[in-house]
C-alpha positions as CSV (number, residue, x, y, z in Angstrom):
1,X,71.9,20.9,164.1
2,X,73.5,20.0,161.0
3,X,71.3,22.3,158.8
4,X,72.6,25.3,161.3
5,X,76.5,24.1,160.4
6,X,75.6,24.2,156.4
7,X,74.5,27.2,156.9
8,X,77.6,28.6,158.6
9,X,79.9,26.9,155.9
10,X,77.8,28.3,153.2
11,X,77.6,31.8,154.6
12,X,81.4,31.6,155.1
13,X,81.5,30.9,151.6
14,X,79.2,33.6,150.3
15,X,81.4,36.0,152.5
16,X,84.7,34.3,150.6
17,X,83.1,35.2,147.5
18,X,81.8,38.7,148.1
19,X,85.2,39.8,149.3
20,X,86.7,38.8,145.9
21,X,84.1,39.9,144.2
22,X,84.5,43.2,145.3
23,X,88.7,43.2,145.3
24,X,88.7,42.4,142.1
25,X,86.0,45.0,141.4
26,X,88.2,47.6,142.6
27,X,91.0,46.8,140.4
28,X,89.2,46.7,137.3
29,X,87.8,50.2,138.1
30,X,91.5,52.0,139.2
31,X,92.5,50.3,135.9
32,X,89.7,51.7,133.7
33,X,90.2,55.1,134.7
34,X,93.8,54.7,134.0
35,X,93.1,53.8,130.3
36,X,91.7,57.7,129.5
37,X,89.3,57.4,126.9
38,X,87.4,54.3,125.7
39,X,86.4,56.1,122.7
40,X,88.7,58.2,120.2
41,X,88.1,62.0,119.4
42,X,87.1,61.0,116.2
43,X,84.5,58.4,117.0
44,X,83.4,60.9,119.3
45,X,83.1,63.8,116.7
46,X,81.2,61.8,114.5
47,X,78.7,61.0,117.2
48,X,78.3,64.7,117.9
49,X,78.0,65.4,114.5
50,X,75.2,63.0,113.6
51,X,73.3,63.6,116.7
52,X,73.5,67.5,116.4
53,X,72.6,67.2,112.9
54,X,69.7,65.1,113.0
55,X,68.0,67.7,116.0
56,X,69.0,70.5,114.0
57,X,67.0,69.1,111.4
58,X,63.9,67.9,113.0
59,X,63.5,71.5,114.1
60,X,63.8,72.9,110.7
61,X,61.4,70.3,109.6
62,X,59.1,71.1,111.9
63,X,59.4,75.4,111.5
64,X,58.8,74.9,108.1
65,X,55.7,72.7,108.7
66,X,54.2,75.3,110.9
């Protein structure tokens, strides 16, 4: 009998919990897409340019091993 009551009071609890969890889930996400971009254009360029580059030249490296 008393297990079955800490039970309840610790389900009630984990319910309690959930619930916030997941309000304060949902502001967090309306706020992040509010924000635009997390990374500026020219972190993002650079990026680009340094992944593009280095698969441009892997396959010249490996035409001109062929």
């Amino acid at each position: 009998m008393v297990s079955s009551q800490r039970l309840k009071v610790a389900e009630a609890k984990f319910d309690r919990n959930i619930t916030r969890a997941r309000a304060t889930n949902a502001k967090d996400k309306g706020s992040a897409q509010q924000k635009g971009l997390s990374v500026g254009p020219v972190v993002l360029g650079l990026m680009m340019f340094l992944i593009l580059g280095s698969s441009l030249f892997e396959l010249l490296r490996a035409f001109q091993s062929k």
